[in-house]
N, C-alpha and C positions, 0 to 999 in steps of 0.2 A: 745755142741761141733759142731765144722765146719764141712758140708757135702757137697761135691760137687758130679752133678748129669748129670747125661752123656747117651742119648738113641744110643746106638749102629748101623749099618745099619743092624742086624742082627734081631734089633727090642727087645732086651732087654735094660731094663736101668739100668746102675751099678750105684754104690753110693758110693765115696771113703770119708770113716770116718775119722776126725781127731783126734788127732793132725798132722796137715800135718808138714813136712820139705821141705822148701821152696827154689830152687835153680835159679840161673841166665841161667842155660843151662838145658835141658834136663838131666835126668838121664841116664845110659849106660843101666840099664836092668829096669824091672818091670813095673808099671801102674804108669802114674801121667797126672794128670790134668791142661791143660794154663788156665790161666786166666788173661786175661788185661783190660785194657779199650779201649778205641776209640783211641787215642790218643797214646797205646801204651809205657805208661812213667812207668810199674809197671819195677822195674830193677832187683826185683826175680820173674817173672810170672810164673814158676812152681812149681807144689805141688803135694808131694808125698805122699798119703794116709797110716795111721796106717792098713788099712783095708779098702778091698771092698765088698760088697755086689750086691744083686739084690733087684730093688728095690718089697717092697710087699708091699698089700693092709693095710690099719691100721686105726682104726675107729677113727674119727675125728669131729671135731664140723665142718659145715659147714660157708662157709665163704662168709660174706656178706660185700661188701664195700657200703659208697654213695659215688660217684663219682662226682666230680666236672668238667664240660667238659672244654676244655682251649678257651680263647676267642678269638675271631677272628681277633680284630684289629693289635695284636703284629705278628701275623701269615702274616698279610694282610701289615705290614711294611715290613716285609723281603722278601716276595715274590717280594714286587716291587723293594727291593732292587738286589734280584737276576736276576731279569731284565732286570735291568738297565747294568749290569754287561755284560750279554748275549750279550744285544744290542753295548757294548761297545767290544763287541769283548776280555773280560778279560776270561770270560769263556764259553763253550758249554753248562754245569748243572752243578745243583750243588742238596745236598736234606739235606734239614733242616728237623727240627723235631718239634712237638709240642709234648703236654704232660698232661693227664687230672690226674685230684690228685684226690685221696679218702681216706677215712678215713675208717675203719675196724667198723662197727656196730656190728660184729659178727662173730665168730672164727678166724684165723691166717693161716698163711704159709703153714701149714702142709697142710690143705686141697686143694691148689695148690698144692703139691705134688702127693697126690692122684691123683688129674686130670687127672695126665701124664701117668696115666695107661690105662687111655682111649683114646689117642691121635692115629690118623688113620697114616698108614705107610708111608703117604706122608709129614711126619711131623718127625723132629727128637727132642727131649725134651733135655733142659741142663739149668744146675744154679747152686745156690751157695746159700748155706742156712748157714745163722752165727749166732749167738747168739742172734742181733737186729737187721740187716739189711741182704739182700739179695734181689736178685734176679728169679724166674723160668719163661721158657716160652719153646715153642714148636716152629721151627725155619723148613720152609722147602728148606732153602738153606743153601749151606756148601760152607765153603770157597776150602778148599779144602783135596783132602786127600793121601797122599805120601806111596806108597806100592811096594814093588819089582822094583824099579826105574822106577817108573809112578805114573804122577798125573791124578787124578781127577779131575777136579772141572765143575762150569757150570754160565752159565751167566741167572738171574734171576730178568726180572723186565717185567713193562706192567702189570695193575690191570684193574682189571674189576668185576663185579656181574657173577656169573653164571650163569645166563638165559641170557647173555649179549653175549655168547660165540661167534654167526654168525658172528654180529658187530666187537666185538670187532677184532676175524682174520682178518678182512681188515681194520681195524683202521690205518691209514697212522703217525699218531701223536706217537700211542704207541709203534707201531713197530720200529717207528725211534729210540724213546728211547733205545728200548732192542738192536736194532742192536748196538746203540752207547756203551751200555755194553755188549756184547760180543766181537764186534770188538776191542773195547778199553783190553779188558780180552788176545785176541789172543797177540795184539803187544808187552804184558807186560811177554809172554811166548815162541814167535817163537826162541828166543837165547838160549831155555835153551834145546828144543827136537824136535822132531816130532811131532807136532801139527795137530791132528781129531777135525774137529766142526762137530757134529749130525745136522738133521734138527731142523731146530724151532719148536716150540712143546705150547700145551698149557698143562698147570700143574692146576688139577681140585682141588682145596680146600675146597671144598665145598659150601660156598655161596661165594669165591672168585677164580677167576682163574689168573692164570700169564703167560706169555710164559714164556719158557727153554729152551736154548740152552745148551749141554751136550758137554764138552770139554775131550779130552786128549791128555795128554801130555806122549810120549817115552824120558826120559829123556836123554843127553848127557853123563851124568856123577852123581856122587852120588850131594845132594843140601840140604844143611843145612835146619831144620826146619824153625830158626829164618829168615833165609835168604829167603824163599819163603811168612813166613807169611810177612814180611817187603814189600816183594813185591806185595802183592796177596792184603793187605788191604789198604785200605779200598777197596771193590770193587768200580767199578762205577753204581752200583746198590744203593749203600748207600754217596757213595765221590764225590769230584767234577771232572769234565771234564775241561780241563787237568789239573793231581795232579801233582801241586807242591808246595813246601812253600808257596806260597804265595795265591793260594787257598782254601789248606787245614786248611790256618789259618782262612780265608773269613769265613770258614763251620765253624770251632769249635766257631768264636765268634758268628753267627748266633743261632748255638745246645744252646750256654750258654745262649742268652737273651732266648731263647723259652723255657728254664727248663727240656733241656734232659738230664738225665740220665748219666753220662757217660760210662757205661757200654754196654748202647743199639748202637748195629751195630759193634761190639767187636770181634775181633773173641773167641770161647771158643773152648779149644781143650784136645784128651785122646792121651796119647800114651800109645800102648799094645803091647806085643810080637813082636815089632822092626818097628810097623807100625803105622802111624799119621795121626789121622783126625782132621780140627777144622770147625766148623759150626759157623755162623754168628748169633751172637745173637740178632734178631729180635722177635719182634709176643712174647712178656716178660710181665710180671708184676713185678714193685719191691717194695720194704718196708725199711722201717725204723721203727723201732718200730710199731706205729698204724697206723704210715701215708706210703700210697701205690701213687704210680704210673705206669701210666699205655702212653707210650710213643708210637708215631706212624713217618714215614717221606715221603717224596714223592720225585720224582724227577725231578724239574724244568728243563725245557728246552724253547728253542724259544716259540714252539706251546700254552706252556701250560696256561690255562685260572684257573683265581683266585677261582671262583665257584667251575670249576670240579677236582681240586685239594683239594679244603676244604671240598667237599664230600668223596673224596678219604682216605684222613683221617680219616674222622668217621665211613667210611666202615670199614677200618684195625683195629678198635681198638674194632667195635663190634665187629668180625670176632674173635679176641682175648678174648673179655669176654665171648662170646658164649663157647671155647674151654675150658677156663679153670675155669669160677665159674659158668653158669648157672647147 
């Protein structure tokens, strides 16, 4: 049976059992769960659980993948192509994705579930577990979250190692990045309220850090769920600079030749007791049957050099197998 799997910021993870019922619009009352792709084309993305839960521990075979890592020259074609792009003045970034595959040697899904019970509070957990294919991972950005007529949300990018931290605060290339997504995050929200940006911040993950900026929003007026996730995704932490048609098409046909997921950088979202959160589905594992993948993306700008990008990738995706199968 379908489970969808949701860490709360209260730091519990519910689990809504199915059979879901699947609507076009949110429901008026009770729990249900978004779920989309990247792209955004699911035309019932809600699902309304038979049953929730919390998630408990459950003894499980542990799970071993061998991983195949993705190779560099298809990665090393699109960068130049995003480049090219830059230089031509079509875009500011844009961030692709690669994708290592593995195969299941030993146990399943379930023991990624498990995992989630250990994930530290700077991390919120969510996925979709089905019969043969699904998704989990532990995501420490949220798109965004709609409460008492205030949002939420926060602009999240700029990687680095964690003993990198000195450096990486006066990094001139990274910061540029993060300012381009928070400033790009503010313009897409000054029409709808009162607009707070916090200071920049660095967000500790442990062996990786990011800056933060923390946004909110006093809203004007009441704002459709559908109508802020439409506007709010992709952010420009995972989209291109500047989203429009004909960018975001540049990005989807880039995600397709690199073998992303389409689920990765999605938003996933709970509605509870008249309030909505949806977290960005990054930092993921998925499956199909025996075959797993395990996706990471970066994102290009002028500055950015082909090496410290291809390192950056393999940081993210240790950084992901360390959290949910070592």
């Amino acid at each position: 049976m379908d489970r969808a799997v949701f860490g709360t910021k209260e730091g519990e993870i519910l689990v809504g059992h199915g059979p879901f019922t699947t609507t076009a619009g949110p429901p008026l009352s009770g729990v249900a769960f978004y779920r989309n792709d990247f792209a955004l084309s699911k035309p019932e993305p809600w699902y309304q659980p038979a049953r929730v839960e919390l998630l408990k521990p459950r003894k499980t075979e542990a799970l071993e993948i061998d991983w195949t890592e993705p190779e560099v020259e298809p990665f090393a074609r699109v960068f130049r192509e995003v480049s090219e792009a830059i230089t031509q003045g079509l875009i500011e970034k844009s961030v692709p994705v690669v994708t290592a595959r593995g195969r299941a040697a030993k146990g399943g899904p379930e023991a990624l579930l498990n995992r989630l019970l250990a994930t530290p509070g700077t991390l919120r957990p969510y996925g979709w577990i089905g019969d043969h294919e699904g998704f989990l991972g532990a995501t420490p950005e949220v798109l965004f979250r709609l409460f008492d007529g205030r949002i939420d949300t926060m602009a999240l990018a700029g990687t680095a190692r964690s003993n990198e931290a000195e450096i990486f605060a006066v990094d001139d290339k990274e910061i540029r990045e993060h300012e381009f997504v928070a400033q790009s995050l503010i313009d897409k929200l000054t029409d709808l309220g009162m607009v707070r940006k916090k200071e920049r911040e660095i967000l500790d993950l442990g062996k990786l850090i990011h800056f933060r900026t923390l946004i909110e929003v006093e809203l004007y007026q009441h704002e459709l769920f559908e109508k802020l996730i439409s506007r709010l995704h992709p952010t420009p932490a995972l989209g291109p600079l500047p989203r429009t048609a004909e960018t975001m098409a540049l990005l989807q046909e880039w995600r397709k030749r690199l073998g992303c997921p389409p689920e990765f950088g999605a938003p996933f979202g709970l509605m509870r007791d008249g309030e909505f959160e949806a977290l960005v589905a990054i930092r993921m594992i998925g499956w199909k049957e025996n075959e797993f993948v395990l996706p990471s993306g970066c994102g290009i700008i002028q500055e950015s050099r082909l090496v410290n990008e291809w390192r950056e990738l393999a940081l993210k995706r240790a950084a992901v197998l360390e959290l949910l199968t070592s």
